[in-house]
C-alpha positions as CSV (number, residue, x, y, z in Angstrom):
1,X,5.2,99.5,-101.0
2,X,5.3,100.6,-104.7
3,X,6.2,98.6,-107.2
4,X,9.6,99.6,-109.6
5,X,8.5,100.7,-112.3
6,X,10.6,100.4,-115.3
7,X,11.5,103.4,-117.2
8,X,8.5,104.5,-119.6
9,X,9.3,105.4,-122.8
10,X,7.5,108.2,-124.4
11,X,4.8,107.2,-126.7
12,X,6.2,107.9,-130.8
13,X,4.9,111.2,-132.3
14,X,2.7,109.1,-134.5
15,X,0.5,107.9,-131.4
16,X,-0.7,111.0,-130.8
17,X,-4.4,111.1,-129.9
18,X,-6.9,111.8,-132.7
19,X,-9.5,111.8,-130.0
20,X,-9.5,115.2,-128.3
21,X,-11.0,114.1,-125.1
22,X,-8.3,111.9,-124.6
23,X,-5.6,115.1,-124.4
24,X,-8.1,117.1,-121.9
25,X,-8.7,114.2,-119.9
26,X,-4.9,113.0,-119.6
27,X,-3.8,115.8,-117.9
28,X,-6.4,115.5,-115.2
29,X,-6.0,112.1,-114.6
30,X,-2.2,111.9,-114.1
31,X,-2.1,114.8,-111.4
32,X,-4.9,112.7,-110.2
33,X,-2.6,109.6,-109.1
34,X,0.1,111.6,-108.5
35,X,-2.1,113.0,-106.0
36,X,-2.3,109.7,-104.5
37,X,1.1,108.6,-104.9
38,X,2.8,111.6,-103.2
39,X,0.1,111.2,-100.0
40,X,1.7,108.0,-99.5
41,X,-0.8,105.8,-100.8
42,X,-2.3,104.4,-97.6
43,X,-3.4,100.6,-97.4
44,X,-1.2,97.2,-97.7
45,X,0.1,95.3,-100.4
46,X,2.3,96.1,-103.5
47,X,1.0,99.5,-105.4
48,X,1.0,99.9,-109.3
49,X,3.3,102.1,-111.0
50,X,1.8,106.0,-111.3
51,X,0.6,106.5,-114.8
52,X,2.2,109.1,-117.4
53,X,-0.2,111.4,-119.2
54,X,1.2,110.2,-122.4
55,X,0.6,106.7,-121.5
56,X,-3.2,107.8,-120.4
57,X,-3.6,109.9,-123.5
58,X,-3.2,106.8,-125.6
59,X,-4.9,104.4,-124.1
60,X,-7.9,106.9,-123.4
61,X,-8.1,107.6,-127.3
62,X,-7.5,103.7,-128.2
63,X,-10.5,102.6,-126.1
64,X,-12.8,105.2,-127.4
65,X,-12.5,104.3,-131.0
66,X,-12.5,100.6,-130.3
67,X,-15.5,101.6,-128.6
68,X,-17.6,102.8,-131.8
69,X,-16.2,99.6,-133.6
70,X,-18.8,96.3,-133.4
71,X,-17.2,93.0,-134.2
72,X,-19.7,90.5,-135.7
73,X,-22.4,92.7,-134.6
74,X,-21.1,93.3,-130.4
75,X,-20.1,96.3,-128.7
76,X,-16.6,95.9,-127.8
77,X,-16.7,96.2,-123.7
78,X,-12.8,95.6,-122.7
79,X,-10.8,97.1,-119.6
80,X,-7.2,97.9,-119.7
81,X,-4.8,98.1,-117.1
82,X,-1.6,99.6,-117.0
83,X,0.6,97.2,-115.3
84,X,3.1,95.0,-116.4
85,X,3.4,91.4,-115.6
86,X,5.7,91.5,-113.3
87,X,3.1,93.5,-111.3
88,X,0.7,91.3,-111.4
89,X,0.3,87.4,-110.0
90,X,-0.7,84.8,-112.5
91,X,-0.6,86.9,-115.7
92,X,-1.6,85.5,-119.1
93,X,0.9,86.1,-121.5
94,X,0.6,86.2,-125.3
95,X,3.5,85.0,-127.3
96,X,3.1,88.2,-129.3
97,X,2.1,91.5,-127.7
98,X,-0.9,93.4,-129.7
99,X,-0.7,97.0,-130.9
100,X,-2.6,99.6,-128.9
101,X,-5.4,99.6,-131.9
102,X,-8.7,99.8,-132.1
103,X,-9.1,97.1,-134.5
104,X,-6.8,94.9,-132.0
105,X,-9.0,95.7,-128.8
106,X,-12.4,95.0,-131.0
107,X,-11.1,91.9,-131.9
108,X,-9.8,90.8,-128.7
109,X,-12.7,92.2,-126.6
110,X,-15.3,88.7,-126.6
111,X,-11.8,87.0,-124.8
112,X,-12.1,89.9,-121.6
113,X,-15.4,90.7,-121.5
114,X,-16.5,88.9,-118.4
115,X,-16.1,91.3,-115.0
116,X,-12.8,91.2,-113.4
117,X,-10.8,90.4,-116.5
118,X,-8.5,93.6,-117.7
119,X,-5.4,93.4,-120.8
120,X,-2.5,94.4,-119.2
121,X,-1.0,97.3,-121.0
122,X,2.9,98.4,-121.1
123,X,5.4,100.6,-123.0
124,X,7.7,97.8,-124.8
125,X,10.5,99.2,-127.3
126,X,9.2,102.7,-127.5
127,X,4.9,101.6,-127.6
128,X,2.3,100.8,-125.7
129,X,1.4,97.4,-126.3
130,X,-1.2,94.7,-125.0
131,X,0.6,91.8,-123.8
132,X,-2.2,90.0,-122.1
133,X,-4.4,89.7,-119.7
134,X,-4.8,90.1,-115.7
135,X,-7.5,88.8,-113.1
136,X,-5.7,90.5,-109.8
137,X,-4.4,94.1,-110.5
138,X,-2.1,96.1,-107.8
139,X,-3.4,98.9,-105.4
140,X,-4.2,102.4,-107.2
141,X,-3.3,100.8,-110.7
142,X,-5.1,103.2,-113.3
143,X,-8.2,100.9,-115.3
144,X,-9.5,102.4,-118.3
145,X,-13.1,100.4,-118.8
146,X,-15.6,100.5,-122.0
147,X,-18.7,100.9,-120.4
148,X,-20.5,101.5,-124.1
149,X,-19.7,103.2,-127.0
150,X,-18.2,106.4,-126.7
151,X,-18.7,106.1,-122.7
152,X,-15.5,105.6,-121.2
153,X,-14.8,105.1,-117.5
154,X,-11.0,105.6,-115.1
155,X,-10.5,104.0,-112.3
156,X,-8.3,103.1,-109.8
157,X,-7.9,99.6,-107.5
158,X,-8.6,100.3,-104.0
159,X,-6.9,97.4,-102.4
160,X,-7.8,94.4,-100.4
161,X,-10.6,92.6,-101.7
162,X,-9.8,91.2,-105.5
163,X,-13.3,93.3,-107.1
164,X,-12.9,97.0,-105.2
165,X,-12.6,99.7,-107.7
166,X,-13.1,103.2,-107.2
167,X,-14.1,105.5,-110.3
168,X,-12.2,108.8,-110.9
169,X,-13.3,110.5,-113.8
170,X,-16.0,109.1,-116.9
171,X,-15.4,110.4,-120.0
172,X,-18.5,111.0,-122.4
173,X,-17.8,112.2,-125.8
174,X,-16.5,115.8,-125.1
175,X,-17.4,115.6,-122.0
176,X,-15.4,115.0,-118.6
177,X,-16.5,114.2,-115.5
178,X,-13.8,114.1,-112.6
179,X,-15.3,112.8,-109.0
180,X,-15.0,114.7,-106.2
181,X,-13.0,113.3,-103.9
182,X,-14.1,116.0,-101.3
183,X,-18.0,115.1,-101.5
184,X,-18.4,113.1,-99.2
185,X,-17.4,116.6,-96.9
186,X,-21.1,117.6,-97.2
187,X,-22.6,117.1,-93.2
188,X,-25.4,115.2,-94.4
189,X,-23.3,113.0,-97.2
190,X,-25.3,110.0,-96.5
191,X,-23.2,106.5,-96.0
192,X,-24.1,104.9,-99.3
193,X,-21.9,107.8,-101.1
194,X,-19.2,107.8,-98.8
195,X,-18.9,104.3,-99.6
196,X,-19.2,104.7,-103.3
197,X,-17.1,107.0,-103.3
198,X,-14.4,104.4,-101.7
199,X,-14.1,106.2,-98.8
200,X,-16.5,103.9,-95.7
201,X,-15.0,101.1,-94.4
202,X,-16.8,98.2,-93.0
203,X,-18.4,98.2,-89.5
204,X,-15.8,95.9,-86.8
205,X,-16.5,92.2,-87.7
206,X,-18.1,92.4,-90.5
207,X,-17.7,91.7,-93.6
208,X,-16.4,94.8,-96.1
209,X,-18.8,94.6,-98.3
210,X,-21.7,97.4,-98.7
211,X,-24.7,95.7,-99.5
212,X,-26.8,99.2,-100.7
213,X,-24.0,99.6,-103.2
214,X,-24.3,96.1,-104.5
215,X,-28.5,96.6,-104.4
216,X,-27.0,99.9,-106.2
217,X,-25.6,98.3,-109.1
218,X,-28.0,95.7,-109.3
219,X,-31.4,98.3,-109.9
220,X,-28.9,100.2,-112.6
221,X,-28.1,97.1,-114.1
222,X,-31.4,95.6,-114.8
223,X,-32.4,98.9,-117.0
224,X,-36.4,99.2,-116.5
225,X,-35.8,101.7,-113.7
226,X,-36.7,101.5,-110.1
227,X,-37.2,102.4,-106.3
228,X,-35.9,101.2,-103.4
229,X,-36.7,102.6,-100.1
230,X,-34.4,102.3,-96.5
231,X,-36.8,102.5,-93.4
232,X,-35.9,102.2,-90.5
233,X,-36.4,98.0,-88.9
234,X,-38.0,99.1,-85.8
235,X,-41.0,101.8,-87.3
236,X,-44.1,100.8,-89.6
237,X,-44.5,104.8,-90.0
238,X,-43.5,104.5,-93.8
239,X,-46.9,102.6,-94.0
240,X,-48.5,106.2,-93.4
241,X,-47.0,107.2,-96.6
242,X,-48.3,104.1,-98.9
243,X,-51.2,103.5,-100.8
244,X,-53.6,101.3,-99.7
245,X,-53.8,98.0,-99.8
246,X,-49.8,97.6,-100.9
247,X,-50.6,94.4,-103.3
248,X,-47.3,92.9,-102.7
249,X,-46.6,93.2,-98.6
250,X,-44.4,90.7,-97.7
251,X,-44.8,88.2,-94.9
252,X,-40.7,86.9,-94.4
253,X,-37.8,86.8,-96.5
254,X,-34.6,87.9,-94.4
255,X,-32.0,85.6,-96.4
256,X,-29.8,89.1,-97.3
257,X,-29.9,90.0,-93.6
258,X,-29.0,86.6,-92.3
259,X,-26.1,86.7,-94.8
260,X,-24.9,90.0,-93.6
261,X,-25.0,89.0,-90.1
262,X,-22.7,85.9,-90.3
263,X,-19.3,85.6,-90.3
264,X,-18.3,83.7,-93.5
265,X,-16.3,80.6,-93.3
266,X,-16.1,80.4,-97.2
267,X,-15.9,84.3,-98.0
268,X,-16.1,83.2,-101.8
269,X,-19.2,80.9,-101.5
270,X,-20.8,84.3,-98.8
271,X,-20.4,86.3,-102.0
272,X,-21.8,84.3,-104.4
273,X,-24.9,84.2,-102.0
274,X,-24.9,87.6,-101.3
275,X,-24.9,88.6,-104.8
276,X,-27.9,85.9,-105.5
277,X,-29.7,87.8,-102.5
278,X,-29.4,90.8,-104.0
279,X,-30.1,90.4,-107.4
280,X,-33.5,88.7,-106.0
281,X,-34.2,91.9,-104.3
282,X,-33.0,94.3,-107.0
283,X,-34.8,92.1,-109.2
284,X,-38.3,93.1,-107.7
285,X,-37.3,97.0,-107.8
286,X,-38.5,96.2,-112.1
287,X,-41.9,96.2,-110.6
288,X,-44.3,99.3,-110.8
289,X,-44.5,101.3,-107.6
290,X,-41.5,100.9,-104.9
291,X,-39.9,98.2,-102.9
292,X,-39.3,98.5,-99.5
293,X,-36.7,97.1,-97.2
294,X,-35.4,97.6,-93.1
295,X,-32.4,99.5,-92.6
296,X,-31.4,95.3,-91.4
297,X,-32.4,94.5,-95.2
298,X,-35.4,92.7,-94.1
299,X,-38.0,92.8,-97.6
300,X,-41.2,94.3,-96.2
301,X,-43.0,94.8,-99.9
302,X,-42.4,95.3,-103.7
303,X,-44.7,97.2,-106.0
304,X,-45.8,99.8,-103.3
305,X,-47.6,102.5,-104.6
306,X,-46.7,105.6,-102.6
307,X,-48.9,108.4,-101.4
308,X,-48.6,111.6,-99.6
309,X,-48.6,111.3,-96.1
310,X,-52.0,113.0,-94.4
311,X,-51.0,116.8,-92.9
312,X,-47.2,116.9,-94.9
313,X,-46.8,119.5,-97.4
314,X,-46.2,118.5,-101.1
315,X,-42.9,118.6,-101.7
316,X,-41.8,121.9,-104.1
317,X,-37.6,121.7,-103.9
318,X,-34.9,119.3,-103.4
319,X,-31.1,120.4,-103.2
320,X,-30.1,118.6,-106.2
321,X,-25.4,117.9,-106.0
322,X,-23.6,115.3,-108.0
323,X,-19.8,114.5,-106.4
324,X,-18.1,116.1,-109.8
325,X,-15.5,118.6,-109.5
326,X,-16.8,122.1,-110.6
327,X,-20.5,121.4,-110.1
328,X,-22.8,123.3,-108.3
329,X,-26.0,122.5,-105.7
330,X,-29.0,123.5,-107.4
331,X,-32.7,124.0,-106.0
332,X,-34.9,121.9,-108.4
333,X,-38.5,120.8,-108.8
334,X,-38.4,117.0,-108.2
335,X,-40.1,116.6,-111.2
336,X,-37.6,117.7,-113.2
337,X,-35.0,115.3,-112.2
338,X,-37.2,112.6,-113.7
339,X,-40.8,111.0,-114.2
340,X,-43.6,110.1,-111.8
341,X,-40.9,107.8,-109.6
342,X,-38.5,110.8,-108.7
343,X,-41.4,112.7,-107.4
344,X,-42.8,110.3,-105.3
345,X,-39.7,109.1,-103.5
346,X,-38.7,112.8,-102.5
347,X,-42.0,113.2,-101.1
348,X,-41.5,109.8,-99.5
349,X,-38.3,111.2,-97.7
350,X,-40.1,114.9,-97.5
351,X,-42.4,112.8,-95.1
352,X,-40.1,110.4,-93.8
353,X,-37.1,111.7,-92.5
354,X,-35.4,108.5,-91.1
355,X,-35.7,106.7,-94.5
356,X,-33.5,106.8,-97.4
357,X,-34.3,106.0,-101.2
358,X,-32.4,105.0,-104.0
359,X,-34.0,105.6,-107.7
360,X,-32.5,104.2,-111.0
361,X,-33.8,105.6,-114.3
362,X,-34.7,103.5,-117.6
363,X,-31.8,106.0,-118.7
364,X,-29.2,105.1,-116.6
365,X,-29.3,108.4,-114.1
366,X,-29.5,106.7,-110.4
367,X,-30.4,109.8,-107.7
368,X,-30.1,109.0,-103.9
369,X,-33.1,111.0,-101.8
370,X,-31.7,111.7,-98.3
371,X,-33.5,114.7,-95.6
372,X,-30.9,117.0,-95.3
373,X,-31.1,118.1,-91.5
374,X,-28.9,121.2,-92.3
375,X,-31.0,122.3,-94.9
376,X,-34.1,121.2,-93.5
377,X,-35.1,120.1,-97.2
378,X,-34.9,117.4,-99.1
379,X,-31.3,116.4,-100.9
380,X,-31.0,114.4,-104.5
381,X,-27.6,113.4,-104.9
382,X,-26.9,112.4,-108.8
383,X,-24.5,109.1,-108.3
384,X,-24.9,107.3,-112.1
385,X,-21.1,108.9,-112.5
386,X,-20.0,106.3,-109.4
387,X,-22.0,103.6,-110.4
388,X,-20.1,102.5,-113.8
């Protein structure tokens, strides 16, 4: 059902945004969820009240400047949700709401900075004011997250399970970036971006939680850049397309596999060791060269140096997409979606057909290699914009 939302008032004329990409960006994002709201918002539990653009615009345009501010020497990195507390379970509630400031977010921001913690924002007498903060946010209730200065990210709450976000649009200085909800159309979409793109459920009986996009997360997270490669558990022909010796084969370690296998008594405690699984794996991904894991996330090596398989053809184009409305496929040189790691993992897939591999830059840009059997070529697809 959808919550009652009470009446919004419209922001004052003095709240108007100074940022400019908060008035391009409102627009978009409130016939965004009122897509959603008039398909009938499918899922179960309560659902958050549609945003305004109004409401959108100024808490876009707070965020960003609070953003650029640094309070004893921090970033302020704060989420806001529109929601009141009466939407929410277990609110905190200040005895005084805040202004919709950047001064107030900055100051605020060391209290919600931890994952999973948001300030409820919500029009009282005529404003848009902070009145505390929320750990459990209703279905398809609009999230405006600091993800660094000037880098703003929108989302929306998928339902179910208490961490499941889905991004809509990420906002970069002028620049707007709307997902494509349609991108996961593409034949050959592979099923880590469906199910970034909030869109892939969980197999019957098993848990709904998509370990790739955790692994994902993890590589991005850790900032020295990295490769991962999916082969598939009952093949040892991606050893045709390594370096030899690989320095860091592995003998065992199937802890993530076991983990993903078993039905959890304590689902809390099975994520907790999931994430501790993954960060261990994600973790080696730092190391020069590539790591390799079974399509049943079984760790075969780490540090693999890969090499052009004998009798393949070097690899000369790769369909490059990102899932952002307006953009285009382009045909690209590997190298010029990156350094010496891009390169080698397309011609790792350009030989390998069955495998998959998932690169993150030192720069943040994370590119998903996938053989496109429809193209017959290698396809990139630029996913940093999901990842935030």
């Amino acid at each position: 059902m959808t919550i009652p939302a009470r009446p919004i008032a419209p922001a004052l004329p003095n709240e108007r945004a100074t940022y400019q990409g908060a008035r391009a960006a409102a627009v978009r994002v409130e016939e965004y969820f009122r897509r959603y709201h008039a398909a009938g918002l499918p899922g179960a539990g309560p659902v958050a009240p549609e945003p305004d653009a109004q409401s959108i615009e100024t808490m876009i345009d707070a965020a960003f400047w609070a953003s650029l501010r640094r309070e004893e020497g921090y970033v302020a990195k704060i989420s806001l949700a529109f929601a009141a507390p009466h939407h929410t379970g277990a609110p905190l509630l200040f005895e005084r709401p805040l202004a919709l400031e950047a001064a107030a977010l900055a100051r605020v921001a060391p209290a919600v900075e931890r994952p999973g913690i948001h300030l409820g924002v919500w029009p009282r007498d005529g404003r848009l004011m902070v009145w505390g903060t929320i750990r459990s946010v209703p279905m398809y209730c609009f999230v405006l997250e600091v993800a660094a200065p000037g880098l703003l990210v929108i989302k929306h709450h998928r339902g179910g399970d208490g961490g499941k976000f889905a991004n809509v649009a990420v906002l970069e200085g002028d620049t707007l970036k709307v997902i494509d909800e349609h991108a996961t159309s593409l034949p050959d979409c592979p099923p880590l971006v469906h199910s970034l793109l909030g869109f892939s459920p969980a197999a019957p009986g098993q848990p709904s939680m998509n370990v790739l996009v955790q692994l994902a997360v993890s590589m991005r997270a850790h900032g020295r850049g990295g490769a991962l490669l999916i082969v598939p558990a009952a093949s040892d022909t991606w050893r045709e397309s390594m370096v030899k010796p690989i320095s860091y084969a592995v003998a065992s370690f199937s802890e993530l596999r076991a983990l993903m296998t078993e039905t959890p008594d304590d689902r809390r405690v099975w994520q907790d060791e999931v994430e501790h699984a993954v960060e261990a794996i994600a973790g080696l991904t730092a190391v020069d060269g590539a790591t390799v894991l079974t399509e049943r996330f079984e760790l075969l090596a780490f540090g693999a140096k890969i090499g052009r398989r004998d009798g393949c053809p070097r690899v000369e184009l790769v369909t490059v997409t990102e899932p952002i409305e307006g953009s285009a496929a382009q045909s690209l040189n590997p190298s010029e979606l990156g350094g010496t790691r891009h390169l080698s993992a397309a011609q790792f897939v350009h030989d390998q057909h069955d495998a998959v591999a998932l690169v993150a830059s030192q720069d943040g840009h994370f590119t998903v290699f996938a053989w496109s059997p429809c193209e017959n070529m290698v396809h990139a697809h630029r996913v940093e914009a999901l990842l935030l």
